[in-house]
C-alpha positions in Angstrom: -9.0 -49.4 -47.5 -12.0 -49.1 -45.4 -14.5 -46.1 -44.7 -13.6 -45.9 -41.2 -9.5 -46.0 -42.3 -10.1 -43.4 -44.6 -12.3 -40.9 -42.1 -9.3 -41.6 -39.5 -6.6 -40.3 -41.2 -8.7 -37.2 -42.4 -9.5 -37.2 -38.5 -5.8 -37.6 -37.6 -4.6 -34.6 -39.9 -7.1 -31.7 -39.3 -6.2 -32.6 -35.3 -2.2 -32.5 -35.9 -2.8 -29.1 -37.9 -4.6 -27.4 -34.7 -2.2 -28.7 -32.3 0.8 -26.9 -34.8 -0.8 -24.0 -34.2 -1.3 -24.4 -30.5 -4.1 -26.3 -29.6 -4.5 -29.0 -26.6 -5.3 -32.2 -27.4 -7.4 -34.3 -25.0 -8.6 -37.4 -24.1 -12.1 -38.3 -24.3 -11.9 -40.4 -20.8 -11.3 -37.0 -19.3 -14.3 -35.3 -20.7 -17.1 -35.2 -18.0 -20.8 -36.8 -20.2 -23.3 -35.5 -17.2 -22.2 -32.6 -17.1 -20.4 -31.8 -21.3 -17.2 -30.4 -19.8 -13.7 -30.9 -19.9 -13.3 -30.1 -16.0 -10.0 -30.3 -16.1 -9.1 -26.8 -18.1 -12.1 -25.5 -16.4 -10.9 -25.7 -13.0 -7.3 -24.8 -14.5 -8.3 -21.7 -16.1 -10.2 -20.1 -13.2 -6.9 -21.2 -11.3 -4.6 -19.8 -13.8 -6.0 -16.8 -14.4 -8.2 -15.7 -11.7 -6.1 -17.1 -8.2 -7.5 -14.7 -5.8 -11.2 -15.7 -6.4 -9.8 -19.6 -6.4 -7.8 -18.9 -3.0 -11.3 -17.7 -1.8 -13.1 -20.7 -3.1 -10.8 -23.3 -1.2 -10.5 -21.0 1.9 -14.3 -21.5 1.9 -15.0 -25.4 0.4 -11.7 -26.6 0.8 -11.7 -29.7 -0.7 -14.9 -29.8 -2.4 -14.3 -26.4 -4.6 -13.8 -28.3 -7.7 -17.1 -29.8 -7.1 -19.0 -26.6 -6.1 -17.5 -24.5 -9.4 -18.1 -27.4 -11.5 -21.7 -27.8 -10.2 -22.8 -24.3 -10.3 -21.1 -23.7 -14.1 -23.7 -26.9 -15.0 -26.4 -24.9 -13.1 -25.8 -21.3 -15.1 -25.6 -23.6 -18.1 -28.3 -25.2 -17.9 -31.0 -22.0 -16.9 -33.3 -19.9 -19.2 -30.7 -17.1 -19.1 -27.4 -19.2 -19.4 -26.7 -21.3 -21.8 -23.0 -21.6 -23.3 -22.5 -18.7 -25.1 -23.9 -16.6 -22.2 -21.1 -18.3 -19.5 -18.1 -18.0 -22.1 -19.0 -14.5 -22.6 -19.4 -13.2 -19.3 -18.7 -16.0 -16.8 -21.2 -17.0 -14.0 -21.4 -16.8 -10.3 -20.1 -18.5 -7.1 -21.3 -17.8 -4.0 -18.1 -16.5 -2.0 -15.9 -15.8 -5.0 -18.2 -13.5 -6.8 -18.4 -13.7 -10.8 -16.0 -15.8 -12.3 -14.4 -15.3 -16.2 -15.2 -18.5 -18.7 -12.5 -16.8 -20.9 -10.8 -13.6 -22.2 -11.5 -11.8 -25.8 -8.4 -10.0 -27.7 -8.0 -6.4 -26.2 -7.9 -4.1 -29.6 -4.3 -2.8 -28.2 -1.9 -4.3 -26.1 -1.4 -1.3 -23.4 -3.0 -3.7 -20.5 -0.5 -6.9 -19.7 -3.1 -8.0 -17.4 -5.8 -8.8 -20.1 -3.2 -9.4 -22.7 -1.9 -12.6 -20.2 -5.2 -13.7 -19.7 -6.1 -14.0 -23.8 -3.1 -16.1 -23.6 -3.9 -18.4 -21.2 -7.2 -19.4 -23.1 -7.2 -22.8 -23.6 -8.5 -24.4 -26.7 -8.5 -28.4 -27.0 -9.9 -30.5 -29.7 -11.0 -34.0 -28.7 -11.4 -37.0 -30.5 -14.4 -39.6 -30.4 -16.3 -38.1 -27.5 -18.3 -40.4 -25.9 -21.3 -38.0 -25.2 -24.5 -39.6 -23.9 -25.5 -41.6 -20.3 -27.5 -44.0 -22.2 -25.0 -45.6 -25.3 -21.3 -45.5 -26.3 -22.1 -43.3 -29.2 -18.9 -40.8 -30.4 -19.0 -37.5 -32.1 -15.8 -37.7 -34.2 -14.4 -33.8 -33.3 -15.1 -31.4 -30.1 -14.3 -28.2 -29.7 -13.3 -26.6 -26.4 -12.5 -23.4 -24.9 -11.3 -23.3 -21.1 -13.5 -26.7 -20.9 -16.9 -25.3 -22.1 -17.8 -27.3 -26.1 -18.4 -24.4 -28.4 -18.2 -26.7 -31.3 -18.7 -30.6 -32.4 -17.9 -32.3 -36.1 -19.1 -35.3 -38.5 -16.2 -36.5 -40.6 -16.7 -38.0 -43.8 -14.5 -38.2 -47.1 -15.6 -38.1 -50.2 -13.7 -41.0 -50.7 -16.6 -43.3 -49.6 -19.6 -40.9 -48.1 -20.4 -37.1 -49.3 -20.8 -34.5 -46.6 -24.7 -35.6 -46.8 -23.9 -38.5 -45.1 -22.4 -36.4 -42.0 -25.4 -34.1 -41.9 -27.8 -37.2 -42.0 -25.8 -38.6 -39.2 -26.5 -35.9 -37.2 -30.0 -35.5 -37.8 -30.8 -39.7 -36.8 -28.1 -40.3 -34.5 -27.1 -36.9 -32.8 -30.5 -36.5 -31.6 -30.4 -33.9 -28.3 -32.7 -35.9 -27.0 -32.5 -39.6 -25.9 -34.8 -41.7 -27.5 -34.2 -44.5 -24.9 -35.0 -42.2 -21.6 -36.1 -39.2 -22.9 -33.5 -37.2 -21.2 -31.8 -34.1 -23.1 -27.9 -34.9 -24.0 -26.4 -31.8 -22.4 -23.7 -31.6 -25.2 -26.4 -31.4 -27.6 -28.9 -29.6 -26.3 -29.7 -25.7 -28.0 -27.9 -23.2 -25.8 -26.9 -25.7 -23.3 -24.2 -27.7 -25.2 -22.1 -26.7 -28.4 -22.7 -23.4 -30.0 -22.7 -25.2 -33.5 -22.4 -28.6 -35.5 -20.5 -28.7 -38.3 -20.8 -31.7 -40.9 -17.4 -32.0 -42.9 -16.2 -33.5 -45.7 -12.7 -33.5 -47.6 -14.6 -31.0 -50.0 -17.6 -29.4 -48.5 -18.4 -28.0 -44.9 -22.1 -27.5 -43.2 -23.4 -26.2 -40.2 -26.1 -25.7 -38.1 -26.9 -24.4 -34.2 -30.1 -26.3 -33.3 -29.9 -30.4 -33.6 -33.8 -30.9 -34.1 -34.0 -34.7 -35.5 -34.8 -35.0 -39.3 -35.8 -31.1 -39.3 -32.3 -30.3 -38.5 -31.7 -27.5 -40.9 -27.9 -26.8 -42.3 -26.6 -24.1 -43.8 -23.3 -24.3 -46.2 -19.8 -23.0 -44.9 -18.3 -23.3 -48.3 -16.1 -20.5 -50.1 -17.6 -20.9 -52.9 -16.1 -21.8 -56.2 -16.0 -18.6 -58.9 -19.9 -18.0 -58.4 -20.8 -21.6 -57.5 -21.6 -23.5 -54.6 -18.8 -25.4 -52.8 -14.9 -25.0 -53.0 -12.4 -24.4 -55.1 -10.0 -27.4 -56.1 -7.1 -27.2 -53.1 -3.3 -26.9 -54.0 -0.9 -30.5 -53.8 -1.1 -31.6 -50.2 -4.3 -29.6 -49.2 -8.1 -30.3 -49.0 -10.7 -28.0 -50.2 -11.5 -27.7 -46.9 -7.9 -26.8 -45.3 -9.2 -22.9 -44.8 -11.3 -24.5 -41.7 -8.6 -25.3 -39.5 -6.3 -23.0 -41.7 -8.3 -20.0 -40.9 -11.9 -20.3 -38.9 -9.9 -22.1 -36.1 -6.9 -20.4 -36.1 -7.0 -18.7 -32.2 -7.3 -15.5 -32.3 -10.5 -16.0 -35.6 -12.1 -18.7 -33.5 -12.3 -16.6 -30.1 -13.2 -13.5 -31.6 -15.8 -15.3 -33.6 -17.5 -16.1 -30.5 -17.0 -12.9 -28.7 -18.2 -10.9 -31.1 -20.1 -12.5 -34.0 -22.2 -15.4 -32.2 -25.5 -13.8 -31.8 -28.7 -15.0 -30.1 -32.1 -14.3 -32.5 -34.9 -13.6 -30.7 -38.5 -13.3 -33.1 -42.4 -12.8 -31.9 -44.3 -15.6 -33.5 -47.6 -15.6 -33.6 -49.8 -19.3 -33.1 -53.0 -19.8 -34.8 -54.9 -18.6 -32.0 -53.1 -15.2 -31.6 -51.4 -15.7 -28.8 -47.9 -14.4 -29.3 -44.5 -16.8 -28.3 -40.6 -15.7 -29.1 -38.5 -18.3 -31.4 -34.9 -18.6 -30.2 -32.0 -18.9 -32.8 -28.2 -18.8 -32.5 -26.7 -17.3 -35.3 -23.1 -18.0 -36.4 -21.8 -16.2 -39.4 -21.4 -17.7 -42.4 -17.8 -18.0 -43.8 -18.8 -15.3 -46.4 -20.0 -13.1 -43.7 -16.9 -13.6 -41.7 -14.3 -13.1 -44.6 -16.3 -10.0 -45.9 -16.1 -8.5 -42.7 -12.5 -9.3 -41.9 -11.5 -8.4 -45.3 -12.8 -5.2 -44.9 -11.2 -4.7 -41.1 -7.8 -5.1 -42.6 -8.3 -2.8 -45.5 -9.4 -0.1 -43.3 -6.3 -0.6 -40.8 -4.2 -0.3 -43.6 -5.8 2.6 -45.8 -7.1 4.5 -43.1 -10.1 6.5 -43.4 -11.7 7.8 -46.1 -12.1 5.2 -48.6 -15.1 3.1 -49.7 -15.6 -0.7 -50.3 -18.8 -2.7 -51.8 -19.8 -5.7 -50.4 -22.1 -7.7 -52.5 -24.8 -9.9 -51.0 -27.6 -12.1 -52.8 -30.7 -12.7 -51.5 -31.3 -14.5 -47.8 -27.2 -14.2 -47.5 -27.1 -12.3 -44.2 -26.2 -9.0 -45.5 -28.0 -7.6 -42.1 -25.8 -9.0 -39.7 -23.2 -8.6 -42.0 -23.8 -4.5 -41.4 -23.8 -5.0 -38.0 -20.8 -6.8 -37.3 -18.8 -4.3 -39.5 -20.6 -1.6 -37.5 -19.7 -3.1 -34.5 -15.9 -4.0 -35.6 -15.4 -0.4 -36.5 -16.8 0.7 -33.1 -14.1 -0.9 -31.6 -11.3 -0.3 -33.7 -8.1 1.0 -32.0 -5.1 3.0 -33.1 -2.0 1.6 -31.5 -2.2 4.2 -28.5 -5.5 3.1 -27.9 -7.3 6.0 -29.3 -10.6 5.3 -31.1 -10.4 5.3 -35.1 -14.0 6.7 -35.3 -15.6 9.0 -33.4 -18.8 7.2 -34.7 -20.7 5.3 -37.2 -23.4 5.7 -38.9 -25.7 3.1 -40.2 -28.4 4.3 -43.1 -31.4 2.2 -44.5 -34.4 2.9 -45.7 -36.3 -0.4 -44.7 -37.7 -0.2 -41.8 -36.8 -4.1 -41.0 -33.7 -4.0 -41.6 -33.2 -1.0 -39.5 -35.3 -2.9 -36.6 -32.9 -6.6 -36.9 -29.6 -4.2 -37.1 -30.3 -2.5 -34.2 -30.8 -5.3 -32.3 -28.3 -7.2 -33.5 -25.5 -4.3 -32.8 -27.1 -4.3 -29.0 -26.7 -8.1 -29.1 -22.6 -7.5 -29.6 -22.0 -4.0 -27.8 -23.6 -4.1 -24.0 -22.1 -1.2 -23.5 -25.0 1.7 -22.7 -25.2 4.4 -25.2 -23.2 3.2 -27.8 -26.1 2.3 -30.3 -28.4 5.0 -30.4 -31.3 4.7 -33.3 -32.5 7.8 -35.2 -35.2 7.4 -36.9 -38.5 9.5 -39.0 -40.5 10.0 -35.8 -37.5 11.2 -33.8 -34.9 12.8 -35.6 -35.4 16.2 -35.9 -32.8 16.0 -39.1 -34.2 16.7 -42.8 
């Protein structure tokens, strides 16, 4: 049985389990290379959910409206304050229709049918061997869509015959965002632009990373761990180590509110060697320790109440600040079922003056909404 027999079938199942739980599968013809969308649920969702601002659209462009919304989505896309994340958070611009949704996060109660149809009508498709590039027939095994924008591509390899290293080297000498034929950037893989994140998968172990730099493409694990060691745990008859990926992390409601409220972009001052002072751009997705601390946590507290207290242990370089900040956040928006608030407020205390600095930016990052973070510090805080 060949490699490429073996990396199908894995393929062939981890698509068949999304579609059970109601993903869209596509067809890599329909997916648009120059400009790394699936136009087709694009167009569909703006129509579906938002048929006002589309009537508007074709009163004023009549037939060329696809092409105008599909143009100016590439546009916000591709500037210095766009970028994917940016557009599937809080849409982008038409000229004539006003600002136009990308997609709809989970409202934390169901009083408002309006927004509660509109998270249903989000669209999530996988696709399978994308053809990607302008200047080769090369295919990305997995990509991940929401209303037509890629949030998300994978490597396949089983252990089988190739180790997950072999999907992460893949990425880092043939997944190169640029083309090394016409210099061009590859819109699906370009930082911010394309794909949120990259995930390198095998039957046993899963990678990621945000930022496709060549051979300094660095990857951070996505493994469970396996009773205080690195990797996963052996998986039950008929699973893969792997299963809680598309078991779990892509289950619909996990994988929308993971980029709704978890995604963040890291902003830091670096300094050259001749003092002059730049900012370094990172997109930070949360780990799967991170994530399951944080929902573990949200579904003890819905269920206790108030009132209790829970540990969350964190090593070294884990991510224990953005994991305070997403629970911060998480409990800001918690909801009773009549839509009353389940905290009046919370209160974050630390007594390094770092930390306190990242988690108050990275709260801001998630909440937009003015006045709801509000630092106290020494210098200001007239408390003892």
């Amino acid at each position: 049985m060949t490699e490429a027999h073996h990396e199908i079938h894995f393929e062939s199942h981890i698509v068949d389990q999304l579609k059970q739980q109601g993903w869209l599968e596509g067809d890599y013809q329909n997916y648009d290379r120059a400009r790394a969308l699936y136009p087709g649920d694009v167009i569909g969702w703006i129509r579906d959910t938002q048929p006002e601002a589309w009537g508007k659209l074709c009163r004023v462009h009549g037939a060329d409206a696809e092409t105008t919304v599909l143009d100016r989505l590439v546009k916000t896309l591709a500037s210095k304050t766009g970028g994917t994340l940016e557009v599937l958070r809080r849409g982008f611009s038409v000229a004539g229709a006003g600002t136009l949704a990308m997609s709809q996060p989970r409202s934390e109660d169901n009083r408002n049918e309006t927004v509660s149809a509109r998270y249903t009508a989000n669209r999530l498709r996988v696709v399978r061997q994308v053809r990607y590039s302008l200047d080769n027939e090369n295919a990305i095994d997995l990509v991940f869509f929401v209303n037509g924008l890629p949030v998300a591509t994978v490597e396949i390899k089983t252990d089988f015959t190739q180790s997950v290293e072999a999907a992460k080297q893949q990425y880092r000498v043939d997944r190169k965002p640029k083309s090394a034929t016409t210099g061009r950037m590859e819109p699906l893989l370009s930082f911010r632009r394309g794909a949120v994140v990259h995930f390198a998968l095998s039957d046993s172990e899963i990678y990621m990373t945000t930022k496709l730099a060549g051979e300094s493409t660095f990857f951070l694990p996505f493994n469970r761990g396996n009773d205080g060691a690195a990797g996963n745990p052996p998986a039950p008859e008929g699973e893969y180590p792997v299963s809680y990926f598309w078991n779990w992390i892509l289950q619909k409601d996990n994988w929308l509110r993971i980029f709704h409220r978890f995604v963040l972009l890291e902003r830091k001052e670096v300094e050259n060697a001749d003092g002059r002072v730049h900012y370094k751009e990172s997109l930070i997705f949360p780990r799967y320790h991170q994530f399951e601390a944080v929902t573990t946590m949200m579904d003890a507290v819905r269920e206790e109440g108030p009132g209790h207290q829970y540990l969350i242990q964190h090593s070294a370089g884990s991510g224990k600040t953005y994991t305070i900040a997403w629970t911060a956040h998480e409990l800001i928006r918690m909801r009773k079922p009549e839509g009353e608030p389940s905290f009046e407020s919370v209160i974050v205390v630390t007594d390094r003056t770092v930390l306190d600095a990242q988690l108050q930016e990275a709260i801001r990052q998630i909440e937009h909404q003015q006045g709801v973070v509000s630092a106290i510090d020494r210098e200001s805080s007239s408390l003892p």
